[in-house]
KOLDO-355188 format. One record per residue (C-alpha): x, y negated, z negated. Coordinates in Angstrom, 1 decimal. Example, Ala and Ser with C-alpha at 12.3 -4.5 7.8 and 13.67 -1.06 7.14 Angstrom:
<pts>
{x = 12.3&y = 4.5&z = -7.8}
{x = 13.7&y = 1.1&z = -7.1}
</pts>
This chain:
<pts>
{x = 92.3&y = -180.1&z = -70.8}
{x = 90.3&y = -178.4&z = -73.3}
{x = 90.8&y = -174.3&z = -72.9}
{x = 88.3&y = -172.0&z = -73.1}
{x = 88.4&y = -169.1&z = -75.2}
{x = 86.5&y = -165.5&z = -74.0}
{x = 83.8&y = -165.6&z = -76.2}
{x = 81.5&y = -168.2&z = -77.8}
{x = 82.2&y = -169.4&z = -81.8}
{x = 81.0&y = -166.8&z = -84.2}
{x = 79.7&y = -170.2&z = -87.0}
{x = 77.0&y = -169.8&z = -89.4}
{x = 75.2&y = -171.3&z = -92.1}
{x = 76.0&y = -169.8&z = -96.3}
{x = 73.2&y = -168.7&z = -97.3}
{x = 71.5&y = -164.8&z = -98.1}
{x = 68.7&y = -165.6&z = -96.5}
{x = 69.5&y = -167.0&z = -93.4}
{x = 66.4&y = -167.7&z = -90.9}
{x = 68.2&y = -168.9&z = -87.6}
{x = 66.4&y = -170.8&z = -85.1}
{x = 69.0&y = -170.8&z = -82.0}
{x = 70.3&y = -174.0&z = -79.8}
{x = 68.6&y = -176.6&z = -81.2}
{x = 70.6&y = -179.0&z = -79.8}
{x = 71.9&y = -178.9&z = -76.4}
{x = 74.5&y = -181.0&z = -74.8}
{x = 75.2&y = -180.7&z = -71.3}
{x = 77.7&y = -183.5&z = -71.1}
{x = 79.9&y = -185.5&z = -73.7}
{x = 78.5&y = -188.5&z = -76.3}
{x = 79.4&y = -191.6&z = -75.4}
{x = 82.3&y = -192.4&z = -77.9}
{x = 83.4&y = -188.5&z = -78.4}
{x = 87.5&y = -187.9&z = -77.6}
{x = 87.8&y = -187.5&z = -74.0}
{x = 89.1&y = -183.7&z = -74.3}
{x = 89.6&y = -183.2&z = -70.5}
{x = 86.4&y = -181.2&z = -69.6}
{x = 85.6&y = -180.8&z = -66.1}
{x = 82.1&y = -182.5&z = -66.0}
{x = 79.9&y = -179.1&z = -65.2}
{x = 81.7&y = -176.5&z = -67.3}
{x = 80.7&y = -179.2&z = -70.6}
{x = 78.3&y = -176.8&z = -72.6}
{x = 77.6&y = -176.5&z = -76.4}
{x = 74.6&y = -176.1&z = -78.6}
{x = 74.1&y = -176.0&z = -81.8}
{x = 71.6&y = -173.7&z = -84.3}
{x = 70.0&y = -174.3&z = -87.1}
{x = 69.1&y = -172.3&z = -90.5}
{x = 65.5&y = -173.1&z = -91.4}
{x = 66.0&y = -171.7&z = -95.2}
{x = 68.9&y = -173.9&z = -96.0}
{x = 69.1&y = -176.4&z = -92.9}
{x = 72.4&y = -176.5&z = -91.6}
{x = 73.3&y = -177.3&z = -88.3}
{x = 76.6&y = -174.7&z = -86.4}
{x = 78.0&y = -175.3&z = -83.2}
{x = 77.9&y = -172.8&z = -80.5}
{x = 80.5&y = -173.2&z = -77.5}
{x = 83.9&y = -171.4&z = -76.1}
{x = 86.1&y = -174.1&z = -76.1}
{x = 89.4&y = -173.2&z = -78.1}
{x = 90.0&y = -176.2&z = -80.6}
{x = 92.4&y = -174.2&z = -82.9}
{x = 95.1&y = -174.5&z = -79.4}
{x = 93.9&y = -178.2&z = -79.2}
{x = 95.2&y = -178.9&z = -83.1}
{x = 98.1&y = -177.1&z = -82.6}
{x = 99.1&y = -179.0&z = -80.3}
{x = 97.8&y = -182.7&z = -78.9}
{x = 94.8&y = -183.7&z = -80.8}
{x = 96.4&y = -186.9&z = -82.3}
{x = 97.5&y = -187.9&z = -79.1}
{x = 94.2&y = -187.7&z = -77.4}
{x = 92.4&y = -189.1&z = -80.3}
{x = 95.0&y = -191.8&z = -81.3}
{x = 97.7&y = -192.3&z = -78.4}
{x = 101.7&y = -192.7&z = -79.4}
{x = 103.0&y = -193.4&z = -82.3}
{x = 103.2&y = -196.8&z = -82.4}
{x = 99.2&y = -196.8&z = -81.6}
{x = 98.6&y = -194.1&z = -84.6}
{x = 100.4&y = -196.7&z = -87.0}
{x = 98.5&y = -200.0&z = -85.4}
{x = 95.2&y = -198.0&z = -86.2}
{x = 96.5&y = -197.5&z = -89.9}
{x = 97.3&y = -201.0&z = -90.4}
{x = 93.8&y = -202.3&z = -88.6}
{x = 91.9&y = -199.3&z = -91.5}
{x = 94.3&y = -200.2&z = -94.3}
{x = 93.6&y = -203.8&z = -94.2}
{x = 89.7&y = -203.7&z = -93.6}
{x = 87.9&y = -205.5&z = -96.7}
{x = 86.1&y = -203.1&z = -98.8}
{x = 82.9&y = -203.6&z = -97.9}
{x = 84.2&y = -202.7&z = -93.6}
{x = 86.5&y = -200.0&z = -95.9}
{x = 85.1&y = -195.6&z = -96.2}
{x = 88.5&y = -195.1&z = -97.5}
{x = 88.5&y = -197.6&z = -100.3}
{x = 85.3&y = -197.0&z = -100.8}
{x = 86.1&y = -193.1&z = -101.4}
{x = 88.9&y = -194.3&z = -104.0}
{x = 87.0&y = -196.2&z = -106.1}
{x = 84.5&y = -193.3&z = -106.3}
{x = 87.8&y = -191.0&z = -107.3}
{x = 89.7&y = -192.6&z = -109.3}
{x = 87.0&y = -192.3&z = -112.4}
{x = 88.0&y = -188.6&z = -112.2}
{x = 91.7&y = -188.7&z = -112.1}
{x = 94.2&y = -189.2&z = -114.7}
{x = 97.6&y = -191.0&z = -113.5}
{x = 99.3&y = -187.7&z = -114.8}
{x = 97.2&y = -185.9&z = -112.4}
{x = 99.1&y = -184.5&z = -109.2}
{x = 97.1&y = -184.5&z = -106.1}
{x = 96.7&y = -182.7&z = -102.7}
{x = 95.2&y = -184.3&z = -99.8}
{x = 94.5&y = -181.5&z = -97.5}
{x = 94.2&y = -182.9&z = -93.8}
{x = 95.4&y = -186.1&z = -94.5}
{x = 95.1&y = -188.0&z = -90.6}
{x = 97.0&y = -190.8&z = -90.5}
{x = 97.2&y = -190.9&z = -94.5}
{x = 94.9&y = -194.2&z = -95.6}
{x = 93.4&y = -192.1&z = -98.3}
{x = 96.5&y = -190.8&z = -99.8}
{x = 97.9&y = -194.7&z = -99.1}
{x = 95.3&y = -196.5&z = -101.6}
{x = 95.6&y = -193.4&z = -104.1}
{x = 100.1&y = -194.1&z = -104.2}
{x = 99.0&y = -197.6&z = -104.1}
{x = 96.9&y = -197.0&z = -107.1}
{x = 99.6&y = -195.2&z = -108.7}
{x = 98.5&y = -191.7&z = -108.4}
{x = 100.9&y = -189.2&z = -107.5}
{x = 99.3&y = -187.8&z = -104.2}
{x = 100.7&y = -184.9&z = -101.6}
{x = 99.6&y = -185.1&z = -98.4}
{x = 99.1&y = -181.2&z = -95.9}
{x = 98.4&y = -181.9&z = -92.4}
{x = 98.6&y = -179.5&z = -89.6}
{x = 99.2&y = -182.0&z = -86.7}
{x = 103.2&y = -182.6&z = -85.8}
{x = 102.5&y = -186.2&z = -84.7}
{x = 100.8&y = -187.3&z = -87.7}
{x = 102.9&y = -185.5&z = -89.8}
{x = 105.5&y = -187.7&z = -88.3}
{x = 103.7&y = -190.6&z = -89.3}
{x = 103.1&y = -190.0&z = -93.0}
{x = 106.5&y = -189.4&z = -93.5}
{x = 107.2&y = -193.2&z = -91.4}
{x = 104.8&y = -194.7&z = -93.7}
{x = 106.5&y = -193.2&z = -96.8}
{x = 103.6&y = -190.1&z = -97.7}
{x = 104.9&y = -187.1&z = -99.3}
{x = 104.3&y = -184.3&z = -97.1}
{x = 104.3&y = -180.7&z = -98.0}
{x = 104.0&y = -177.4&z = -95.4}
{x = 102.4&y = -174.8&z = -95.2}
{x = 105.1&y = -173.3&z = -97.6}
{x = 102.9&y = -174.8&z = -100.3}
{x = 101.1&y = -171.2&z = -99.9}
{x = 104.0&y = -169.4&z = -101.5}
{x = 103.9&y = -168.0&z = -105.0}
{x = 106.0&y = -170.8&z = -106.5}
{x = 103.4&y = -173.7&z = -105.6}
{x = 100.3&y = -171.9&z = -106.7}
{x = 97.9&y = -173.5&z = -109.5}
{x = 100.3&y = -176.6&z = -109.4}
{x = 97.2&y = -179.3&z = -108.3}
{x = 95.0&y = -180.7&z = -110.7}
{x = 92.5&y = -182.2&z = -107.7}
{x = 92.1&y = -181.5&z = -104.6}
{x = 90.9&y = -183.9&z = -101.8}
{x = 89.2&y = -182.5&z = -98.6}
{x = 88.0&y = -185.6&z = -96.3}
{x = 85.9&y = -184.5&z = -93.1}
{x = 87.9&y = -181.3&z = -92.9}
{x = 86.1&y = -178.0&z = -93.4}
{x = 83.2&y = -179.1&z = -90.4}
{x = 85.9&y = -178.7&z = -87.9}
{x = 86.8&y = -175.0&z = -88.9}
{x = 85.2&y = -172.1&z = -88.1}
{x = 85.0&y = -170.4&z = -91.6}
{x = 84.7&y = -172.8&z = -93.8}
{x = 84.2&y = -170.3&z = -97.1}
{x = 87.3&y = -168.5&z = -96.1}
{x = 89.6&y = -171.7&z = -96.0}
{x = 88.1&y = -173.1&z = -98.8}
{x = 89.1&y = -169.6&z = -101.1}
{x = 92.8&y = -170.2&z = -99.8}
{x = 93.0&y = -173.6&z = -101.3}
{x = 91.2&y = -173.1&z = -104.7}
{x = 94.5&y = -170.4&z = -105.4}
{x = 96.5&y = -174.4&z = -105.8}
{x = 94.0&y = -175.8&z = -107.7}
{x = 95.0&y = -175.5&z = -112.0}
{x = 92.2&y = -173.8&z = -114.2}
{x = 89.6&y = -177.1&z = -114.5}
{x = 91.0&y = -178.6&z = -111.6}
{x = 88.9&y = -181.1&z = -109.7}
{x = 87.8&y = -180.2&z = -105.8}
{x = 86.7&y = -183.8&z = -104.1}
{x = 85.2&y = -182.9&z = -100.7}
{x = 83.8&y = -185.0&z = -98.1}
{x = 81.6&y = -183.4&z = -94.7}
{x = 78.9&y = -184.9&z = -91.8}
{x = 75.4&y = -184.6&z = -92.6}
{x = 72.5&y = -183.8&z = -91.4}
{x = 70.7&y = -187.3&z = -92.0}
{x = 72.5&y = -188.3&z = -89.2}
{x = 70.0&y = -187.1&z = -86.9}
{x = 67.1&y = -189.9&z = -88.3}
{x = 69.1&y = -192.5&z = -86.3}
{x = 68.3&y = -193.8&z = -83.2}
{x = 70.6&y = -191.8&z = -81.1}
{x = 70.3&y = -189.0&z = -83.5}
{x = 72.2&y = -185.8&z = -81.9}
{x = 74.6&y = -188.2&z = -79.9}
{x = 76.5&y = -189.5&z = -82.9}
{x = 79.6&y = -188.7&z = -84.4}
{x = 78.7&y = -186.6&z = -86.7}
{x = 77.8&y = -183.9&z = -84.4}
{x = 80.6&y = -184.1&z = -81.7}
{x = 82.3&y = -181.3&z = -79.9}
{x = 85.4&y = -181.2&z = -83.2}
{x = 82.5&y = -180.5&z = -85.8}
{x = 81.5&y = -177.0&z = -86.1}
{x = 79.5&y = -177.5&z = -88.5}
{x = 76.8&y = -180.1&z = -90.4}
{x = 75.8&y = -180.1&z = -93.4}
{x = 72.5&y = -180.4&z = -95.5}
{x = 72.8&y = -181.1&z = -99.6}
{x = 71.3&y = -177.3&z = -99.9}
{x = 73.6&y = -176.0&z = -97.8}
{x = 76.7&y = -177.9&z = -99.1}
{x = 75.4&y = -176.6&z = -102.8}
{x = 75.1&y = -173.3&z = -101.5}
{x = 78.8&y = -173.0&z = -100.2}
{x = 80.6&y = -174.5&z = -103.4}
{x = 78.7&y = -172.3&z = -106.0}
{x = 79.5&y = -169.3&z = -103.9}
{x = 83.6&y = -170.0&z = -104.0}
{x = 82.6&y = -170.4&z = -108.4}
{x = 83.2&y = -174.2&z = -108.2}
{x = 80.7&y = -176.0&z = -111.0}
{x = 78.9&y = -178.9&z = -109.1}
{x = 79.4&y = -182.3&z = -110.5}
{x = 77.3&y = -184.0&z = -107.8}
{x = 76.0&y = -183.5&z = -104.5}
{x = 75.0&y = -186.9&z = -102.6}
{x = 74.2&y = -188.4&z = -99.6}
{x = 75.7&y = -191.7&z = -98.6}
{x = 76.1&y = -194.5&z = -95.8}
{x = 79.3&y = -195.4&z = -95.6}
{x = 80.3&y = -199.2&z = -94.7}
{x = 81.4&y = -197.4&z = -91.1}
{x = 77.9&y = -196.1&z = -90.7}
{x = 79.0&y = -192.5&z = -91.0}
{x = 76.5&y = -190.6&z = -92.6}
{x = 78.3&y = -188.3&z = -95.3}
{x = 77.6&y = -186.1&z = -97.8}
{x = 80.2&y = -186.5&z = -100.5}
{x = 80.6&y = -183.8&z = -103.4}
{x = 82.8&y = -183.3&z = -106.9}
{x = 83.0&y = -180.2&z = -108.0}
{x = 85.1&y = -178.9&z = -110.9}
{x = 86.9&y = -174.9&z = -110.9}
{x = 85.6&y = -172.9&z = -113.7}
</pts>
């Protein structure tokens, strides 16, 4: 079961000039095709607010999903490990047009050099860092869950620790690859700072978060994109907003489709 924590999630939007219009959306019950996280059926509460300045959506609730990481996410989400390596084969043998992932390589690779060493931060069950080795570039994969760390290393993955944090490994990446990772924390500008200290001067930040344009579809609040992990969603302002203010230069900002149906705002961004 999904614990509670005391108080309710302190998330906001980036901007200065933030104009806050509170619970927006309200969800009383979970999405159909959200992980089943255990909560009893009355106690399931979130919202989430909304910046009118730059329009980015933040979740509101007290449910403690740092605990839920730590320990059994990938189970819940994936099962054992024999079903976390079925789903990896089922994703890494999609055509391209069914494929995000090969999709996201193709849209990479014009922007790194075979020298170039790479850090996947949050790397799942590794199909990103998969078609990068595949495409000969030398790619390190961080991942915070034990089970799918377990998995990399089965499907042959170079997995570093959080030892990578250390004096000795700082400035040692020239690119950086963030894939729907910074909506599920809390502070995203904090965690982003931390990462930048690996990046080499002119390295490359790739970054991939939900947006916003989500909510034109037909079921609008009840997709994926805004699901009980995702603390926040993103507009292209307020996307913008959050890279210049960690001194990354912007490359490009846009929003895509992807042959899933995800909708995603995808962003390069270069350290100055």
């Amino acid at each position: 079961m999904l614990n509670k924590k005391k108080q309710f999630t302190e998330t906001s939007c980036f901007c200065e000039k933030k104009k806050i219009i509170k619970n927006v959306l309200k969800y009383n019950s979970r999405p159909k095709g959200e992980t089943d996280f255990k909560i009893k059926k009355n106690y399931y509460k979130r919202f989430y607010s909304k910046c009118t300045n730059c329009n980015h959506y933040f979740a509101s609730h007290n449910y403690d999903m740092e605990k839920l990481y730590d320990k059994n996410y990938s189970k819940l989400t994936y099962g054992s490990q024999k079903k976390i390596l079925n789903t990896f084969n089922k994703i890494i043998n999609l055509p391209e047009s069914e494929s995000d992932n090969k999709s996201r390589v193709r849209r990479v690779l014009s922007h790194i050099k075979k020298n170039f060493v790479c850090l996947d931060v949050g790397s799942g069950l590794g199909v990103f860092p998969n078609e990068l080795k595949k495409n000969k570039i030398k790619v390190h994969c961080l991942e915070k869950d034990k089970n799918l760390n377990i998995h990399l290393k089965n499907i042959k993955l170079k997995v570093v620790n959080n030892l990578i944090f250390r004096k000795k490994f700082s400035a040692r990446y020239d690119f950086l690859s963030m894939n729907k990772i910074i909506e599920h924390i809390e502070k995203p500008k904090f965690f982003l700072n931390k990462f930048l200290s690996l990046m080499k001067n002119s390295g490359y930040l790739y970054i991939e978060v939900p947006s916003i344009n989500a909510l034109k579809s037909k079921i609008g609040k009840k997709r994926e994109e805004f699901f009980i992990e995702h603390f926040h969603v993103f507009s292209k302002k307020s996307l913008e907003i959050l890279l210049k203010s960690i001194d990354l230069k912007i490359i490009y900002i846009k929003n895509i489709k992807e042959n899933s149906g995800k909708y995603t705002l995808i962003a390069l961004a270069k350290k100055i």
